[in-house]
C-alpha positions as CSV (number, residue, x, y, z in Angstrom):
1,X,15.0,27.5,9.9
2,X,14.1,31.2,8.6
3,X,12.7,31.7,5.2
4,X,14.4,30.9,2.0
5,X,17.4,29.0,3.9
6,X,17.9,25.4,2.8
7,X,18.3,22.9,5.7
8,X,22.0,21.1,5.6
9,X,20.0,18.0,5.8
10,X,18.7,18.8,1.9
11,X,22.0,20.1,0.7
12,X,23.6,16.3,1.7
13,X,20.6,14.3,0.1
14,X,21.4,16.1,-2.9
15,X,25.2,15.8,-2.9
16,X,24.8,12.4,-2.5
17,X,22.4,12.6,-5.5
18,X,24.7,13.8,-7.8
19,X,27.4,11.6,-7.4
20,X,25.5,8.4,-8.5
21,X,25.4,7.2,-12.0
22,X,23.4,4.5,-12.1
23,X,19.8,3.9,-13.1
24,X,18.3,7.5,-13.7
25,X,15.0,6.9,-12.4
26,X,15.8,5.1,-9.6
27,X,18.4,8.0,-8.5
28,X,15.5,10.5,-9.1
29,X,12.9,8.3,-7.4
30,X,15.3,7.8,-4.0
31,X,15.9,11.2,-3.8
32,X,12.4,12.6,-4.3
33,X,11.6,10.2,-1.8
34,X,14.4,11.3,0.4
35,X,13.5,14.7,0.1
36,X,10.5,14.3,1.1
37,X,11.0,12.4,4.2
38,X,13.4,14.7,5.6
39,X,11.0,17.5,4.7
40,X,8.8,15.9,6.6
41,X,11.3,14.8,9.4
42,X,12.4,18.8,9.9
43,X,8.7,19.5,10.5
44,X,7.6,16.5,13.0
45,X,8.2,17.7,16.1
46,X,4.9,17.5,18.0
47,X,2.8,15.5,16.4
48,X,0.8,12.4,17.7
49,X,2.3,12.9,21.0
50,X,6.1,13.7,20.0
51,X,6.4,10.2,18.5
52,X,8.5,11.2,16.0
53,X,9.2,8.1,13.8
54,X,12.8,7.5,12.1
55,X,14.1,5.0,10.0
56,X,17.1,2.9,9.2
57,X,17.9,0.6,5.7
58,X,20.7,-0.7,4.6
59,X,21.0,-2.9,0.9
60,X,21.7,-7.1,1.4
61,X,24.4,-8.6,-0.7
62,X,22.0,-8.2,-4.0
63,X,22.4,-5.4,-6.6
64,X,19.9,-3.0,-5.6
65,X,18.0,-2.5,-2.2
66,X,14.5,-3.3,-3.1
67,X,13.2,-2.2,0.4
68,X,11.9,1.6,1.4
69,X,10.5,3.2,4.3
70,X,8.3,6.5,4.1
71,X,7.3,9.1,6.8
72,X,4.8,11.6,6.9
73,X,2.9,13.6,9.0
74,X,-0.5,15.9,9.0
75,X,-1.8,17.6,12.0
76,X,-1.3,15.2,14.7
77,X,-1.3,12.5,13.5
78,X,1.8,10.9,11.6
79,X,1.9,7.6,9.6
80,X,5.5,5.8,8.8
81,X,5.3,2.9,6.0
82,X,8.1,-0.3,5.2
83,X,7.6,-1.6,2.0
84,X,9.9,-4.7,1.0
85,X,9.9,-5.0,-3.0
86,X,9.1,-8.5,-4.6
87,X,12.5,-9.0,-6.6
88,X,15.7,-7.1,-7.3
89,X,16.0,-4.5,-10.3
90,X,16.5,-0.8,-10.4
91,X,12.6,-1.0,-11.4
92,X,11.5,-2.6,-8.5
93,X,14.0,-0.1,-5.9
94,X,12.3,2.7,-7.3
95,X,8.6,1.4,-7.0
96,X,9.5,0.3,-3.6
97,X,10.5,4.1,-2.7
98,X,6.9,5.3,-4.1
99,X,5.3,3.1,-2.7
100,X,6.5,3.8,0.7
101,X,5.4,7.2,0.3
102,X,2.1,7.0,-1.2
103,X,1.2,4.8,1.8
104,X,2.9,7.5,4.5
105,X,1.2,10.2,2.4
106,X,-2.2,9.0,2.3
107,X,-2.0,6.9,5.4
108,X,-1.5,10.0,7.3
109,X,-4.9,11.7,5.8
110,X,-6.7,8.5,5.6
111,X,-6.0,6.0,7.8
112,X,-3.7,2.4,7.5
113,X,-6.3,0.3,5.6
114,X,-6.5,3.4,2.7
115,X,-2.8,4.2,2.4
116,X,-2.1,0.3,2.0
117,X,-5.0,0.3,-0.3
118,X,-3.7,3.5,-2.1
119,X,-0.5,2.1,-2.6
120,X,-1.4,-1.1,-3.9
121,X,-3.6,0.5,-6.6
122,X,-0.3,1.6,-8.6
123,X,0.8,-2.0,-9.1
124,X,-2.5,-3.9,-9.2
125,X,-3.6,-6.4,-11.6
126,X,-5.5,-9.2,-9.5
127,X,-6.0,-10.9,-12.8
128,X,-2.2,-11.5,-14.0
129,X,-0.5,-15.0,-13.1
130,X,2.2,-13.2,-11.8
131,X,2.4,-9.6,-11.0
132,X,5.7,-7.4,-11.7
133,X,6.2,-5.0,-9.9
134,X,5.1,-6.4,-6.3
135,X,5.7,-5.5,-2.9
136,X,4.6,-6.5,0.3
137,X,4.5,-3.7,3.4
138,X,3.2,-2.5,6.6
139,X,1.9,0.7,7.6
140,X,1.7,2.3,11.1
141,X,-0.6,5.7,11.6
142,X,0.0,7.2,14.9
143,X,-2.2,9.7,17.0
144,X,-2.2,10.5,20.4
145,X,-4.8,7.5,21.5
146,X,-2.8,4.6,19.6
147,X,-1.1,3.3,16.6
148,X,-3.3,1.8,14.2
149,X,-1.8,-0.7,11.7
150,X,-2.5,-2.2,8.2
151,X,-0.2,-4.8,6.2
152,X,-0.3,-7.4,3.2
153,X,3.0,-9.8,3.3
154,X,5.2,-10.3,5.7
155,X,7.0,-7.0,6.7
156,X,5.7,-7.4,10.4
157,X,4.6,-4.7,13.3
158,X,5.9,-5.2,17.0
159,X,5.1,-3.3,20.4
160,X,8.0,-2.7,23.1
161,X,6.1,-1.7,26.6
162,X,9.5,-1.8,28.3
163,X,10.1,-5.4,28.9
164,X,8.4,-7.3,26.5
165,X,8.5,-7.1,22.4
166,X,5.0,-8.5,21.4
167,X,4.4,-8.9,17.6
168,X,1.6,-7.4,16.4
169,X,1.0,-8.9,13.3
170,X,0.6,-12.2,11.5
171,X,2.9,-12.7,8.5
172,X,0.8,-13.9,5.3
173,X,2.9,-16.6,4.3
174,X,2.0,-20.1,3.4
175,X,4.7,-21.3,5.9
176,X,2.3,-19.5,8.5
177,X,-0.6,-20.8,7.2
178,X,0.4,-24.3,7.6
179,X,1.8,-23.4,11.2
180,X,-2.1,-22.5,12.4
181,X,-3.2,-25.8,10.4
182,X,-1.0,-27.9,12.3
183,X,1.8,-28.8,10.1
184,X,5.1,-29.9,11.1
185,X,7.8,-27.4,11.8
186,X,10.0,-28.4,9.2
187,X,7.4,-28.2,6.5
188,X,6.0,-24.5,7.5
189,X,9.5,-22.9,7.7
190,X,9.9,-24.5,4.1
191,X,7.2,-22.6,3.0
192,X,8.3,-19.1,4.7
193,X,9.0,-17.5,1.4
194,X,6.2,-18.2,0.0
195,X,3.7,-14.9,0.3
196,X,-0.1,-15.6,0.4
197,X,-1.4,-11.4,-0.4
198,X,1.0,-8.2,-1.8
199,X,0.1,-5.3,-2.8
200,X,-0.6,-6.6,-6.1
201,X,-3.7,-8.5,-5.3
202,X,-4.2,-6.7,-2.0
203,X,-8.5,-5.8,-1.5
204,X,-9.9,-4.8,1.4
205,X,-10.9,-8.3,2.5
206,X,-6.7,-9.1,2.2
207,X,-5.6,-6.1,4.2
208,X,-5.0,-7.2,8.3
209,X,-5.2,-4.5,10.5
210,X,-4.7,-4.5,14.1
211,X,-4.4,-1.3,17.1
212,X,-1.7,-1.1,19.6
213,X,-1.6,1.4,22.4
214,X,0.3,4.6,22.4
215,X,2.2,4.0,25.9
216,X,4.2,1.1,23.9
217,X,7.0,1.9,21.4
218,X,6.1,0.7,18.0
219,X,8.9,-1.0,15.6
220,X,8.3,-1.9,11.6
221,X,10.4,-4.3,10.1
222,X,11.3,-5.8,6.8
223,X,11.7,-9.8,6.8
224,X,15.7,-9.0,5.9
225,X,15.4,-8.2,9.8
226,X,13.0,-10.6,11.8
227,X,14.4,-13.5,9.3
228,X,17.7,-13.0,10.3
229,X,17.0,-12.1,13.6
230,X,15.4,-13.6,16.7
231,X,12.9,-12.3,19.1
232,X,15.1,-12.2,21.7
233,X,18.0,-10.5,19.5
234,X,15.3,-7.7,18.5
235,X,14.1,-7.0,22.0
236,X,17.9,-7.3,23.7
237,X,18.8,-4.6,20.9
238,X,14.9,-2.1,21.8
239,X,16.1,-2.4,25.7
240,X,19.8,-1.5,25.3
241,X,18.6,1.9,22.9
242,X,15.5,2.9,24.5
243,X,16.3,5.9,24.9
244,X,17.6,6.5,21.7
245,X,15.2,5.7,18.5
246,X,17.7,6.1,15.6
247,X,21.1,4.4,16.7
248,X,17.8,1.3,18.2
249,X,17.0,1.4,14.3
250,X,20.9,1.9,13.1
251,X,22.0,-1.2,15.2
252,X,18.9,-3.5,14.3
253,X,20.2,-3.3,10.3
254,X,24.1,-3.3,11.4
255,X,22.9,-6.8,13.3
256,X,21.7,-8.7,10.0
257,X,24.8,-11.0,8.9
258,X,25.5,-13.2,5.8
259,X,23.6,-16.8,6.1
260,X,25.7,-20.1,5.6
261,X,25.4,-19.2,1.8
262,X,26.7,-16.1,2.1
263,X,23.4,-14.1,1.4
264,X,22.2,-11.2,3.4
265,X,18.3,-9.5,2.5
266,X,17.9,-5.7,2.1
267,X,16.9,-4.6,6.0
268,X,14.8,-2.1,7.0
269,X,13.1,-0.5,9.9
270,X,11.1,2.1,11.5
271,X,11.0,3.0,14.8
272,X,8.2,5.2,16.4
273,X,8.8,5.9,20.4
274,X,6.4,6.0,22.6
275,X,3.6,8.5,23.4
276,X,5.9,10.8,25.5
277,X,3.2,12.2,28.0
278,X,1.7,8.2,28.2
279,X,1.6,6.7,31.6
């Protein structure tokens, strides 16, 4: 790209811009935020050990898509963020989409447990019975040595070494809780939907974090994916596009179908390869 020429990729994201009419700010808020991750996408190459991250969304059978995904990257290091919006209002798309990238932004500078925390400062009020707007979301910050992670919710991390998907993180739900206590099946998966931390309440002592090695592809999904889908259905879709990050991400969304009711959840994912020089 030589100086003062304007990447295709920009000229689309702002075609598509101007043909929406709904919801000002959340047009202007999803195309910053597209913007942005493209600029970023354009300028990738290279860092934390070519593992350029990409992403994949696509909106449930609800109004708006309340889920976002943010990339960024400084230096070597680059940090990709899925944030899944508590609710379903052109209010609560566009926080989603800010959120996303104020965790990718800062995460990249600062680490996972500061760009969750970052994040979580623009909707926090520990103190309110109920706080509006909300999200839950995970981050992912890779360098060359490993991947270190930070989430509140239950948008979840996974590793693929080549064989087997491991989940990397614990989903901060009441349904979970109850699983570790013991409880009956039946009664846990009851109590799935029911989130323990967000963002909006998130504190340090709230935040999870966990490191997995660079040598094993790292995936980030929303719970519109790992509700609808299987363990085995994830990792049968990660072996047959390995070699191919974004149609792996493109065909883990396209696999989410309607429940029994007829209801589909926003899905979303990021996918960031490998180390490429890792043994």
């Amino acid at each position: 790209m030589t100086p003062g020429e304007i990447p295709q990729e920009l000229l689309d994201i702002l075609d598509r811009a101007a043909g929406k009419t709904h919801s000002r700010e959340g047009v202007v808020a999803q195309t910053l935020a597209e913007i942005l991750t493209a600029y970023d996408r354009i300028g990738a190459d290279g860092a934390a050990g070519g593992r350029r991250p990409v992403t994949a969304t696509r909106k449930g059978t609800r109004q708006y898509n309340a889920d976002a995904a943010a990339v960024h990257t400084a230096g070597v290091t680059t940090a990709a963020a899925v944030v899944d919006g508590i609710g379903n209002s052109p209010e609560i798309a566009a926080c989603s989409l800010l959120l996303a990238e104020v965790a990718a932004r800062v995460g990249a500078r600062r680490g996972s447990l500061v760009g969750i925390l970052a994040a979580a400062e623009l909707v926090a009020d520990r103190d309110a019975a109920a706080v509006e707007p909300d999200a839950v979301a995970v981050l992912a910050v890779a360098v060359p040595e490993h991947t270190g992670v930070a989430w509140v919710g239950d948008c979840r991390a996974w590793g693929w070494d080549g064989a087997t998907l491991t989940q990397w993180t614990t989903d901060h739900t009441v349904g979970q809780q109850l699983r570790v206590n013991g409880a009956p099946l039946d009664l846990a998966e009851a109590h799935d939907n029911w989130i323990r931390t967000s963002l909006g309440r998130a504190v340090v002592a709230t935040v999870y974090q966990v490191t997995i090695p660079s040598d094993a592809l790292v995936l980030l999904t929303s719970d519109g994916v790992h509700d609808a889908l299987t363990r085995d259905e994830l990792a049968t879709l990660v072996r047959a596009h390995g070699d191919d990050p974004q149609v792996m991400a493109d065909a883990i969304v396209a696999a989410v179908v309607e429940d029994d009711d007829g209801y589909r959840d926003d899905a979303t994912v990021v996918v960031i390869p490998a180390r490429e020089d890792a043994s």
